[in-house]
N, C-alpha and C positions, 0 to 999 in steps of 0.2 A: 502779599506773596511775591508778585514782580515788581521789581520796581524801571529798569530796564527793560524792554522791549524793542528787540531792532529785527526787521521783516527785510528778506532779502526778497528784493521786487524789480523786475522787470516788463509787467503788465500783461506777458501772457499768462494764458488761465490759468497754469499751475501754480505761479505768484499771487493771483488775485483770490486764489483758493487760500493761499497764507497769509493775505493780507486781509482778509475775514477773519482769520481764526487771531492772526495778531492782533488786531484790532480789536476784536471782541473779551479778550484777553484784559488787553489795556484799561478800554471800560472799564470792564469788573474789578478789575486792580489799583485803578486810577495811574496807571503807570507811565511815564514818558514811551511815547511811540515814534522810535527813528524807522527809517525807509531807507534802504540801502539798494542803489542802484547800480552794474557795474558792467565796465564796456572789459570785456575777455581780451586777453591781449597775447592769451596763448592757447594752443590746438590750433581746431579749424580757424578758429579767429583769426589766429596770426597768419595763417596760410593764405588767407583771402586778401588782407591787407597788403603782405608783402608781395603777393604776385598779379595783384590786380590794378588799374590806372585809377579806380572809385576808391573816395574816401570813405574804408567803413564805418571805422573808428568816429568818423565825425556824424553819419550819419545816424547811427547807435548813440551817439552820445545827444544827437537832436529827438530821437525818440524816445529816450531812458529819461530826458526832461519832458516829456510831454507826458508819458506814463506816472510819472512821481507829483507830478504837479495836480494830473487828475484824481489820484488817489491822496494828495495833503488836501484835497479840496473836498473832497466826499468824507473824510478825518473829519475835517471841520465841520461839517452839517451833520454829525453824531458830536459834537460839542468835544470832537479831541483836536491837539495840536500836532500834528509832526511833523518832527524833525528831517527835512531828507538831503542828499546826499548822492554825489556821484562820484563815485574811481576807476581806474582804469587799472590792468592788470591781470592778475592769476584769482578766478573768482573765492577759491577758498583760504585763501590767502591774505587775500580785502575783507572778508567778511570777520575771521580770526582777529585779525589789527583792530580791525575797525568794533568788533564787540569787547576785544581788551581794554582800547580807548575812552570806551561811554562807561564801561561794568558792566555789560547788560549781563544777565542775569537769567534772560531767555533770547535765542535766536530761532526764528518761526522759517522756517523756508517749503515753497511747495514741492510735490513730488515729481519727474517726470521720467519716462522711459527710454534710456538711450539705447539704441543698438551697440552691439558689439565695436565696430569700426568707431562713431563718434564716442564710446566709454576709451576708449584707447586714445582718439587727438586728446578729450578735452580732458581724462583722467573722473576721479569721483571727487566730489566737491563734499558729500557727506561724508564720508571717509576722514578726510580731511579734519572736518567739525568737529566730530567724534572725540578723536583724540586730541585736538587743542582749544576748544573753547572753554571760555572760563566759567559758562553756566550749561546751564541745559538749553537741549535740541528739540524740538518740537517737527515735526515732518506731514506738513498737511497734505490730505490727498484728497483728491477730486472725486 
């Protein structure tokens, strides 16, 4: 059914909620499982970065490898391989390129609640999805 499978993951529990269902997915399907990890480069992201003296951007990118690295390694003790990956940039943006890139065929992402004020910096990311992915959206929820 899939043959493609790319989990957009960042290790909080909303992602690890999608990285169940992708994963379990993959299983069944036997499908390549990529992990997409991505440091935000625009909303709040940018605002912190540009007006604070701490490197976010580096700091996020040391944990978005510590996050991806623990979950290709729990992959692999369910006998899958995956793929991972980190970019930097406009998250629905990355995710779009980056599932054109492989074909996936399924993009698995978790749900989370923004308020008013952060849907406005950071914009909707499934929105986005929606209308430019080139397969279907799966939207796991906690």
């Amino acid at each position: 059914m899939y043959q493609k499978i790319l989990v957009a993951y960042d290790g909080l529990k909303f992602s690890r909620t999608a990285l169940r269902h992708g994963s379990d997915l993959a299983s069944l399907c036997k499908s390549e499982l990529h992990l997409l990890g991505i440091i935000a480069t625009t909303g709040s992201s940018g605002l912190a970065e540009a007006y604070g003296e701490i490197d976010v951007w580096g700091m996020e990118r040391e944990e978005l490898e510590q996050a991806l690295d623990m979950a290709a390694l729990e992959s692999g003790r369910q006998g899958m391989k995956a793929i991972t990956l980190i970019r930097q940039g406009d998250p629905g943006r990355e995710i779009i390129a980056y599932a054109h890139e492989i074909h996936a065929d399924l993009v698995v992402l978790g749900h989370s609640e923004k308020g008013m004020i952060e849907r406005w910096f950071d914009g909707s990311v499934g929105g986005d999805l929606l209308r430019h992915l080139p397969g279907n959206l799966l939207i796991a929820k906690s």
